[in-house]
C-alpha positions as CSV (number, residue, x, y, z in Angstrom):
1,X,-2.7,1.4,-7.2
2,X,-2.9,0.9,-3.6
3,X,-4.4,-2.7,-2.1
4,X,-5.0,-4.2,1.3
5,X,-3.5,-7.4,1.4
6,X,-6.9,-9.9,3.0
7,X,-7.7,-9.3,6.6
8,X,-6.0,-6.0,6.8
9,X,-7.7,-3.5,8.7
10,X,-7.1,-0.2,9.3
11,X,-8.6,0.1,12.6
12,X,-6.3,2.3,14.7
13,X,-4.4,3.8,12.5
14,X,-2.7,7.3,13.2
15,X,-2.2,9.9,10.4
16,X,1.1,9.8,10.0
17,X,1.0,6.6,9.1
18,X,-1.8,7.7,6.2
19,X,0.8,9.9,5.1
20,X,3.4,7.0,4.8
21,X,1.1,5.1,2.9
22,X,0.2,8.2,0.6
23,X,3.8,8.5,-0.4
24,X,4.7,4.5,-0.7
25,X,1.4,4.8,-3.2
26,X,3.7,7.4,-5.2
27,X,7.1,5.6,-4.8
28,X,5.5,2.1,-6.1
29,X,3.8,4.0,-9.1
30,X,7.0,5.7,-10.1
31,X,8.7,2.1,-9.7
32,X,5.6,0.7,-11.8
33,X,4.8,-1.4,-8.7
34,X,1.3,-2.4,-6.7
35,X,1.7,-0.8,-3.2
36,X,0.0,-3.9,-1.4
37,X,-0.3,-3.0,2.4
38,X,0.7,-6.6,3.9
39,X,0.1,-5.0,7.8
40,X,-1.1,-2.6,10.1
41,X,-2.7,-3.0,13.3
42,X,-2.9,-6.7,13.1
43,X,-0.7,-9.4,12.8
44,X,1.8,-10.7,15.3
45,X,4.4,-8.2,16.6
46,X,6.8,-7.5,18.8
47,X,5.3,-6.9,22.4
48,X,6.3,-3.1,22.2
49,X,5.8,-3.0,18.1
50,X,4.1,0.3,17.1
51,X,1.9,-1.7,14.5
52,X,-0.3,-2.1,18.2
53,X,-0.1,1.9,18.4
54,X,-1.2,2.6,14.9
55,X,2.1,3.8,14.3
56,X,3.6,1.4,11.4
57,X,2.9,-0.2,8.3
58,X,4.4,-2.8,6.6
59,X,4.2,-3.1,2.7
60,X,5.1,-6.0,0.1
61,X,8.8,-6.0,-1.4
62,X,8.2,-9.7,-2.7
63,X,7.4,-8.5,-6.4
64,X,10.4,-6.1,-6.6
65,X,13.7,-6.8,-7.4
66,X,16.7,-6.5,-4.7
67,X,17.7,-2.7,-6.7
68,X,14.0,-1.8,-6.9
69,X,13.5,-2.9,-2.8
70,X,16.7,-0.6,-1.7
71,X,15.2,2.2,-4.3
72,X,11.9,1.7,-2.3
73,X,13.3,2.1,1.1
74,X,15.6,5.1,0.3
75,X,12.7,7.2,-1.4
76,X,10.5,6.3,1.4
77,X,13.6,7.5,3.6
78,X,14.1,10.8,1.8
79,X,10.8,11.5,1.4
80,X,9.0,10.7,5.1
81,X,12.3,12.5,6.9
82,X,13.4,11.8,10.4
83,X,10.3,11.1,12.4
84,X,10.4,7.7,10.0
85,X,12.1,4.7,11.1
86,X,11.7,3.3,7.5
87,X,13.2,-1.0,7.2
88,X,13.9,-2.9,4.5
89,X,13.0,-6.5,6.0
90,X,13.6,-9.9,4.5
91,X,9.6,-9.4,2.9
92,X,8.2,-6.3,3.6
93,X,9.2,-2.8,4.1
94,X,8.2,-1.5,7.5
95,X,8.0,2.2,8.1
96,X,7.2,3.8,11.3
97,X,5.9,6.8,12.9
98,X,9.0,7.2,15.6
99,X,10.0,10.8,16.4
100,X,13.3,10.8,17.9
């Protein structure tokens, strides 16, 4: 299953990012998780954050466990490739669109 978290709004975003959120959909069923999309385009950000660009997402970690978080991140990792920047943060995992 795959939820905005209240006040999140798509607006903005780029397709790559579509195509993170596709696959954190997968990863979180596999885990037997809600994917819960906690930010995109709003929120407060660094001045230079790609959420402003459509370029990132941040999704909820809080009803994982610290294995199942790392799990999260490094399937995200493997599965997006190197154009990800992908973040295990101290709530949310943020994954961005970030082509080196």
């Amino acid at each position: 299953m795959l939820r905005l978290k209240a006040g999140v709004k798509p607006k903005g975003m780029q397709p790559e990012i579509l195509l993170a959120i596709i696959v954190a959909r997968d990863v979180c069923q596999r885990l037997g998780k809600e994917c819960v999309i906690t930010s995109l385009t709003d929120g407060n950000h660094s001045k230079n954050s790609l959420h402003y660009k459509g370029k990132a997402v941040d999704l909820r970690t809080r009803d994982m466990e610290r294995g199942e978080q790392a799990m999260y991140r490094d399937q995200m990792k493997d599965r997006l490739g190197d154009d990800y920047d992908v973040v295990l943060e101290e709530d949310h995992l943020h994954v961005e669109f970030d082509p080196k």
